[in-house]
C-alpha positions in Angstrom: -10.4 -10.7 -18.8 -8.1 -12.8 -16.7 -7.6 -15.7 -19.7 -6.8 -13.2 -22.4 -3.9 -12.4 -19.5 -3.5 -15.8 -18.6 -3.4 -16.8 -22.7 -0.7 -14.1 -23.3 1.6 -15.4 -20.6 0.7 -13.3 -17.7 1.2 -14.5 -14.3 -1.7 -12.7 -13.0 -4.4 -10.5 -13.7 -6.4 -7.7 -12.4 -10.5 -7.3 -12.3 -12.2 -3.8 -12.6 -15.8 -4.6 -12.9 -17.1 -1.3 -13.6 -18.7 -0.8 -17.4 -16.8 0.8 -20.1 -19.4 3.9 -20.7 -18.3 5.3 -17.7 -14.6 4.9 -17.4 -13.2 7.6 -14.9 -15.5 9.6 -15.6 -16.3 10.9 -12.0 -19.8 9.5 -11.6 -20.8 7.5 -9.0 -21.9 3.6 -10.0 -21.8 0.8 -8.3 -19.1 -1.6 -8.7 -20.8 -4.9 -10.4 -18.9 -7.7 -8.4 -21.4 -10.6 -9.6 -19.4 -10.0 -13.7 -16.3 -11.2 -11.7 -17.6 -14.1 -10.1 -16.3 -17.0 -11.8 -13.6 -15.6 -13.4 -11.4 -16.7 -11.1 -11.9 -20.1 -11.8 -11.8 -20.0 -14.8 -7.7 -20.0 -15.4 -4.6 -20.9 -12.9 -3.2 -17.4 -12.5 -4.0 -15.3 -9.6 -7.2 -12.9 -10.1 -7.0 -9.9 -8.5 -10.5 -7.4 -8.2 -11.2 -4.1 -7.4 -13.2 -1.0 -7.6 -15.6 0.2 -4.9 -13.7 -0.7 -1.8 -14.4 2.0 0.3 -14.4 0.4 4.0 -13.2 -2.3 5.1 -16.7 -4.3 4.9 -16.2 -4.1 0.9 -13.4 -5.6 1.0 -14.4 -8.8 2.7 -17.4 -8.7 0.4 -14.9 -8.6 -3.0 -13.1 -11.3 -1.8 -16.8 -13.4 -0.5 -18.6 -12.7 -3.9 -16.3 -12.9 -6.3 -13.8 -15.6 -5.1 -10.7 -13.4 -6.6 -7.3 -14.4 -4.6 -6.9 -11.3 -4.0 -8.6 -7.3 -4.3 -6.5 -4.0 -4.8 -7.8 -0.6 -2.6 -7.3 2.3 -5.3 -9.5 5.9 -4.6 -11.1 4.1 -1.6 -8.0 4.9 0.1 -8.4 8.8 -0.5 -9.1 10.0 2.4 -9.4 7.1 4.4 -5.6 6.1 4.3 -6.4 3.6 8.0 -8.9 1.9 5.5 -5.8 -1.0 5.6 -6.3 -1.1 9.3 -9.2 -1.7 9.4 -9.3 -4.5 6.6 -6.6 -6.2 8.6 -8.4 -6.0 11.6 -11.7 -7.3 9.8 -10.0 -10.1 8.1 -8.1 -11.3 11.1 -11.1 -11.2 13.4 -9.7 -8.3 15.5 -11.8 -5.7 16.9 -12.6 -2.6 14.7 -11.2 0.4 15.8 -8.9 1.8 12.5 -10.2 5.0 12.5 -8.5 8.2 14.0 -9.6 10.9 16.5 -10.0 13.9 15.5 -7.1 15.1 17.4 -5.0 12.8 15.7 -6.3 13.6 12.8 -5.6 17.2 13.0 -1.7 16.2 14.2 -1.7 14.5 10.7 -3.1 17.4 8.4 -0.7 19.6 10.5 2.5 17.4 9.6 1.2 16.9 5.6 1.1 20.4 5.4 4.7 21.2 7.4 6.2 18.2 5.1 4.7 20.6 2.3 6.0 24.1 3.1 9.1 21.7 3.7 9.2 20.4 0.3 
């Protein structure tokens, strides 16, 4: 609740809109981005959402739908670590091409697991 943050003297506050029966429980449900909408003008501190961004379309729809200044890329990025890329390039009107061949995907699974043997 960004005003309980704002309230206590924080200078900015982060949005999860998923519903507390669930917590990290594993199971799949959809992030419910219309409970954040508002929020955001409701006090002067930055609002920051997140939860279900997991491409870079989601991202641009956080930020469309819920007004927040800002959204945060948590498990979405598992996996999918050019999911930045490709958010930059969608927000900045560049063409979409963030995601790696497979070759170069390969050349990356093959370095992570040198850098492991390594460590």
């Amino acid at each position: 609740m960004p005003w309980k943050s704002q309230n206590c003297g924080g200078f900015r506050s982060r949005r999860n809109n998923r519903s507390c029966p669930y917590g990290r429980s594993g199971l799949q449900w959809p992030c419910r981005l219309e409970d954040n909408s508002g929020s955001q003008k409701a006090v002067k501190i930055p609002v920051i959402g997140n939860g279900d961004i997991r491409q870079p379309e989601d991202a641009v729809k956080m930020l469309d739908e819920t007004d927040c200044d800002a959204f945060m890329v948590g498990r979405g990025s598992l996996g999918n670590p050019w999911i930045f890329k490709g958010i930059y390039q969608l927000l900045f009107g560049r063409e979409i091409d963030y995601l790696p061949t497979l070759k170069q995907r390969q050349e990356m699974i093959e370095n992570h697991w040198k850098l492991e043997a390594e460590f």
